[in-house]
N, C-alpha and C positions, 0 to 999 in steps of 0.2 A: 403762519404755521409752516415750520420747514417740509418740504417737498423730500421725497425718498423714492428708489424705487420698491416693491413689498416683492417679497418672498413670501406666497402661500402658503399654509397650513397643509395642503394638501402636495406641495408642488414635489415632483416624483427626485427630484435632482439629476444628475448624470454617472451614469457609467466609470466606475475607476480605467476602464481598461482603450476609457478615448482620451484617456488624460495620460502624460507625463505626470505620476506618483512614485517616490522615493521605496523600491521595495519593500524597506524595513517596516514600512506601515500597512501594504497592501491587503495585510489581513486585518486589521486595526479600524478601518475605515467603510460606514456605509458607501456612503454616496460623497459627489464632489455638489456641494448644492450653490456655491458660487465660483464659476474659475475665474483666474488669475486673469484675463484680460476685460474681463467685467467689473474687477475691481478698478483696473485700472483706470476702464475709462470714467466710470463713475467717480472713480477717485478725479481726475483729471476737470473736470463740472463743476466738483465741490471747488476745488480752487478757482474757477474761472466766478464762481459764483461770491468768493469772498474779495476776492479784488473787484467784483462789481461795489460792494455794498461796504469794507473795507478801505478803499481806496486813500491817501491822505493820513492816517493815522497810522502811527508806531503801532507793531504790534508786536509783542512777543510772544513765541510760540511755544508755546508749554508741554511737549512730551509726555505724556505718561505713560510709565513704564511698569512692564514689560513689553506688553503684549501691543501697546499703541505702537512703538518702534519703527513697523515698516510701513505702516498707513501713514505716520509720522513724515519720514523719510518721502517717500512719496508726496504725499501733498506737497512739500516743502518743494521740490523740485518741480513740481507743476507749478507753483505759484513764482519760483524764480523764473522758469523759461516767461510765463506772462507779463511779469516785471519786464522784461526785456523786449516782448513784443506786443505790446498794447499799451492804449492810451493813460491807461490807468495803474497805478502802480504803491506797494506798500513796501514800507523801511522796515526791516526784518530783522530780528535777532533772536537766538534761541533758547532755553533752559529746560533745563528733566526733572521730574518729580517719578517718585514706583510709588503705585500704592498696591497692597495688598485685602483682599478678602472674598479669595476662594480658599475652602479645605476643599482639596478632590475637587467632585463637579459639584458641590452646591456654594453659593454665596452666604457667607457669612455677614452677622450684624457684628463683626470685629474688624474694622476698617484702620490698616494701620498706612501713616501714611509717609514715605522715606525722604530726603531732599527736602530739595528747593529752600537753600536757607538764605537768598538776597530775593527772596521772593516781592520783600518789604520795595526795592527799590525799583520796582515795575509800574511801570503808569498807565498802559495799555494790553490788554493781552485776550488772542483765544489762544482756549484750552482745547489741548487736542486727546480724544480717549479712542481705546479700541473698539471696547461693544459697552453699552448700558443696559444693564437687563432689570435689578429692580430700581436702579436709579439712586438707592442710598449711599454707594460710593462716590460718585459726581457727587452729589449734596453735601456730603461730608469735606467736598477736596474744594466746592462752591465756596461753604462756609468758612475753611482755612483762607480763601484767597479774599473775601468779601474783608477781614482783618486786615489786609494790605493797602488797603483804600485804594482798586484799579481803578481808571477811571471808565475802564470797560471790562468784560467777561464775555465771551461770547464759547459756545462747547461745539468742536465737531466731532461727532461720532460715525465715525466707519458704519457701524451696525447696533441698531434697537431689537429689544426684544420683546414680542409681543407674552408676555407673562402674566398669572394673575399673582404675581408676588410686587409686580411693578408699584412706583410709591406715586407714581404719576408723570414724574419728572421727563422729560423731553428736551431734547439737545436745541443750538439754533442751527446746525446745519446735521443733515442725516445723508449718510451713504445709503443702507437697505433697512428695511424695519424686516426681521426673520422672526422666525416659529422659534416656540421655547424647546430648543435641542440643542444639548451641547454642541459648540463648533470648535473646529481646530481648523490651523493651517494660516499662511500668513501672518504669522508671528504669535497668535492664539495659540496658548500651549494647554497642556494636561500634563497637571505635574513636572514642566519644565519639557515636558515632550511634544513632539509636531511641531514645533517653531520653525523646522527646517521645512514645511512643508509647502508649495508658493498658492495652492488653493484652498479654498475655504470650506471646509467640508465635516458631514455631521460623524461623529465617533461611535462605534459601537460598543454595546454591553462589556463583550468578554475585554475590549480593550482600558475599559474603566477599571475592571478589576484587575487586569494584568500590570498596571502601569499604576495602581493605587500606592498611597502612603500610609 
């Protein structure tokens, strides 16, 4: 079972006003409930943790987009400084797939999925997502890549979400398992908004509706 670190149900978050937050949003946003240097190093583990277990095989790193983008980006650049200084090291090459199904804040069972059309010619690959909350999207982008005959799959997820809408599904490597509350920030948008924002933080009400479609 992959190891995470948990985000309480109860956990209070932090303060906007000890963080470096983007004006535009200042009224937009409860709390910061993970900053940008907690990602990081958490992000920084997960790679150290796939080059342990990794090691030897081609993998191709599969993007998904939008919102995977800069967990994406990151990872990748943690796993090349390791390539470079450690014993162990993986031949690396890239591709993006967007999949969509959020309307506003709820998750849709209309999962549509954009890209990846040499998907067929991949023989190794983890798939990289941003958050998995009921798990049907992964399954859905699982069962497109299982058609490709990889000769591996492996899912890293940034962030779980502890939900009872969940279908069960569980990644093989986990950044944070969090509370079922919308997040933004770190490339998690709302309606294409808060992408620009570098913490991870839960959104409030008026901001749902202010920034609705």
């Amino acid at each position: 079972m992959a190891s995470y670190l948990q985000i309480a149900d109860d956990e209070k978050g932090h303060d906007l006003d000890l963080f470096c937050v983007p004006r535009h949003y200042e009224n937009d946003l409860d709390k910061v409930i993970i900053p940008h240097g907690l990602i990081m190093d958490r992000t920084e583990r997960l790679a150290r943790d796939i080059i342990r277990d990794m090691g030897g095989h081609h993998i191709v790193a599969l993007c998904v987009l939008k919102g995977g983008y800069k967990f994406f980006a990151d990872l990748l650049d943690y796993i090349k400084s390791l390539n470079q200084n450690s014993d162990k090291s993986v031949p690396l090459t890239v591709d993006f797939i967007r999949v969509k199904s959020y309307c506003n804040d709820k998750s849709t069972n209309n999962v549509k999925v954009i890209g990846g059309d040499e998907l067929s010619n991949l023989a190794g690959k983890v798939s990289l997502s941003d958050i998995v909350e009921t798990g049907r999207t992964m399954e859905t982008l699982l069962s497109l890549l299982s058609e490709c005959n990889p000769k591996m799959v492996k899912v890293v997820s940034l962030l779980v979400k502890r939900t009872p809408r969940s279908s069960g599904y569980r990644p093989d490597y986990i950044g944070f398992e969090v509370p079922d509350a919308f997040l933004v920030g770190y490339a998690l948008d709302y309606n294409e908004y808060f992408r620009d924002l570098s913490h991870i933080c839960i959104l409030n009400d008026q901001a749902k509706e202010k920034y609705k479609v």
